[in-house]
Each structure stands twice: as C-alpha cells, then as structure tokens.
N, C-alpha and C positions, 0 to 999 in steps of 0.2 A: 673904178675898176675893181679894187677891192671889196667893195660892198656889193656888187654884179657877183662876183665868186663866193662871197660870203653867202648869198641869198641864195644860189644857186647849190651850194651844198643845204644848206638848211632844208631845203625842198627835198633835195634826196634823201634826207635825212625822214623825212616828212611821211613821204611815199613807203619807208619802210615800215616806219610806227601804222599807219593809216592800215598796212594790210593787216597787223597783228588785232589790230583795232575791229577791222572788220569782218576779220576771221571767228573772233567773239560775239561779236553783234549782233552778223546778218543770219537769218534765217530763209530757207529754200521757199519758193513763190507754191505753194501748191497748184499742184495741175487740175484740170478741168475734170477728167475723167482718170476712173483706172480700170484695166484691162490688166486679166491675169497671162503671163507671157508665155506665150505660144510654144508648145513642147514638138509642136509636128512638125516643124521646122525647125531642126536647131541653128539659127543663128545667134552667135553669141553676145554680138553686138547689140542686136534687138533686146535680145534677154536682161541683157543689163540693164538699159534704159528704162527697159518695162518694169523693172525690179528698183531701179534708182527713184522711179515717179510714186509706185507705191509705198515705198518708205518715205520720201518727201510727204506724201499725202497725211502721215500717222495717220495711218487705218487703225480699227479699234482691235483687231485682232491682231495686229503686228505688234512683235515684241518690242520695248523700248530699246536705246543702249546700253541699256545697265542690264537688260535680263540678257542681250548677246553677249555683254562680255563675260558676262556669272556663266553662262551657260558654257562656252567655246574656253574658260579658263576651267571649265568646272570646280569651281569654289567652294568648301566646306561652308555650312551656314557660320561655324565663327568665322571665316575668312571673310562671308559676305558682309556680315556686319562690321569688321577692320574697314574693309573698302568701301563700303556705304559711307564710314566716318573720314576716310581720309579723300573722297570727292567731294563730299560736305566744307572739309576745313580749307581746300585745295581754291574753291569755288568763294567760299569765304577771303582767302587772301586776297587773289586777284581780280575779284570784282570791284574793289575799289582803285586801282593800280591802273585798271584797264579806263575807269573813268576820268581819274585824274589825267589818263594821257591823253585821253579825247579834250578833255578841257585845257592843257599844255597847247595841245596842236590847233585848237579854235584860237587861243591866247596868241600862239604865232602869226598865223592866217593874218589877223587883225593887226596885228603888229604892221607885216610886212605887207599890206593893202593899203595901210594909212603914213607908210614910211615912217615905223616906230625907229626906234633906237638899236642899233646894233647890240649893243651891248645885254641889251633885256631880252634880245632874240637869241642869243647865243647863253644867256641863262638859262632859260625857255627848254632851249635843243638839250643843254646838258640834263636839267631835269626830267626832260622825256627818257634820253637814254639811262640815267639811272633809274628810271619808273620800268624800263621794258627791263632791265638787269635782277631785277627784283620779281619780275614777273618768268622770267630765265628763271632764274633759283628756286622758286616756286616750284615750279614744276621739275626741276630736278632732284627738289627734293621727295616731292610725291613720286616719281616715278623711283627711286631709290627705298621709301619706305612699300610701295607695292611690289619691287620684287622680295624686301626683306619677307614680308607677308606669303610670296609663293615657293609651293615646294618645286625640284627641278625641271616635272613634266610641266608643268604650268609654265613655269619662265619658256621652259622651249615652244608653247604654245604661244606663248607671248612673242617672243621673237621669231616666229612666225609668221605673225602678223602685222610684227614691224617691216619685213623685208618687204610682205605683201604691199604697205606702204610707200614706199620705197620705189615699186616696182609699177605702181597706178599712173605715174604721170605716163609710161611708154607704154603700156598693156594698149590703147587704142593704136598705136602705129603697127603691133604686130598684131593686132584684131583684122586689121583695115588690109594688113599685107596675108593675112590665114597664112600666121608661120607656125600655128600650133589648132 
C-alpha cells in the first residue's frame, strides 16, 4: 500500500517536472500554409489564429522574439546588449538543468517499470525537485537583473505584458462570449 502511494506521488511529481520539461523543448508544428488575416472582417478570433500560425511558421520577414521585445521595451543599444548577455548566460544555466531533469525523470520511468527500489526513486524525485529549484532561481534571477537594467517606462511596459500574460489563458472565453 505504501509503495502504491509512494509511486503514485512520484508520478505527480513527474507530470510537473515533464511540463517544465516540455515547455523548453517542444517547438510549434509549422502549418501548411499562411494567409495574411483578413482586415474585412474583424473577427478577432480568426485574427489571432492567422497571426499565431504565421509566427509559428518563422516567415523570413517576421521579427524574431528578441527584436519584439527590444522593440515593445524600446531598449537603448547599451541596454540591448546587457540583455543579449543576460539571455545568453540565462540559456547557458539552464540548459543543462533542463537535461539532467529529463535524464532524472527517464531514470525513474525505468526504475518504476522494472520495480526498482523505492529508496533510489525517491532520491531520483528529490534530485529532480532540486534540479527545477535551481532552474526557479535562475530565472528569478534574470528577471531581477533585467528589471535592474530597465528604466521606469520600460518596467511598466514590461508589466504590461506580464498581466497580458496572465490574462491569455481566459481572453478565448471572453473572445467566444464578444464581451469586449
């Protein structure tokens, strides 16, 4: 019973690490076609999709993420170059973090498919979770050294576009209901 519960958290444990995992990883399927979204019709919904597919696509004349956010933060070139350096060293820590957890979590898998040892499973689990804590950090520190870097319009542009984030998981329910 105890090893059913034991293994059963370990999974959930699992299922956490795997999305952080895969949120680094996977990259979007490019679509077949792209079409520029329809202005004669404003639907908002459509627009998006048509707008989500052709950045999926990286068209060659679509800017990357780094000239939207240089642009939308408007960045001094020393600024740009700070932040060139701190995605650089950002990308540097935790690309190896993000591997070692993929290799932790294959390590479990195999553990718990062949009835390994509880004990090396639950090392296993605690390594992963101080692998993601380190991978936290990381990124709070980058994001602590990029606001040090911005002056106050920029942070407000920034937190801006945090709320906007924020606010994407529900924007298609009030898209779908035209509350706005």
């Amino acid at each position: 019973m105890k090893a059913t519960r034991f293994s059963a958290i370990v999974f959930g444990m699992l299922l956490g690490g795997a999305h952080l995992v895969h949120a680094q990883t996977s990259s979007p399927a490019p679509a077949a076609t792209s079409t520029p979204p329809s202005l004669s019709q404003p639907n908002v919904s459509t627009m998006l999709k048509q707008l989500q597919t052709a950045a999926a696509e990286g068209e060659a004349d679509a800017p990357s993420p780094l000239e939207i956010a240089v642009q939308f933060l408007e960045l001094q070139p020393a600024q740009q170059a700070v932040f060139g350096q701190l995605l650089e060293a950002r990308q540097t820590a935790v690309t190896p973090l993000f591997a070692a957890v993929a290799a932790r979590e294959q390590q479990v898998r195999a553990l718990l498919d062949s009835g390994g040892n509880p004990a090396e499973v639950g090392i296993l689990v605690t390594q992963i979770y101080a692998l993601q804590h380190q991978i936290v950090e990381t990124q709070q520190t980058f994001l602590a050294k990029l606001l040090n870097l911005l002056d106050q319009d920029q942070k407000q542009r920034l937190a801006a576009v945090q709320s906007a984030a924020q606010l994407q998981p529900v924007l298609p329910a009030f898209l779908q209901l035209q509350l706005f």
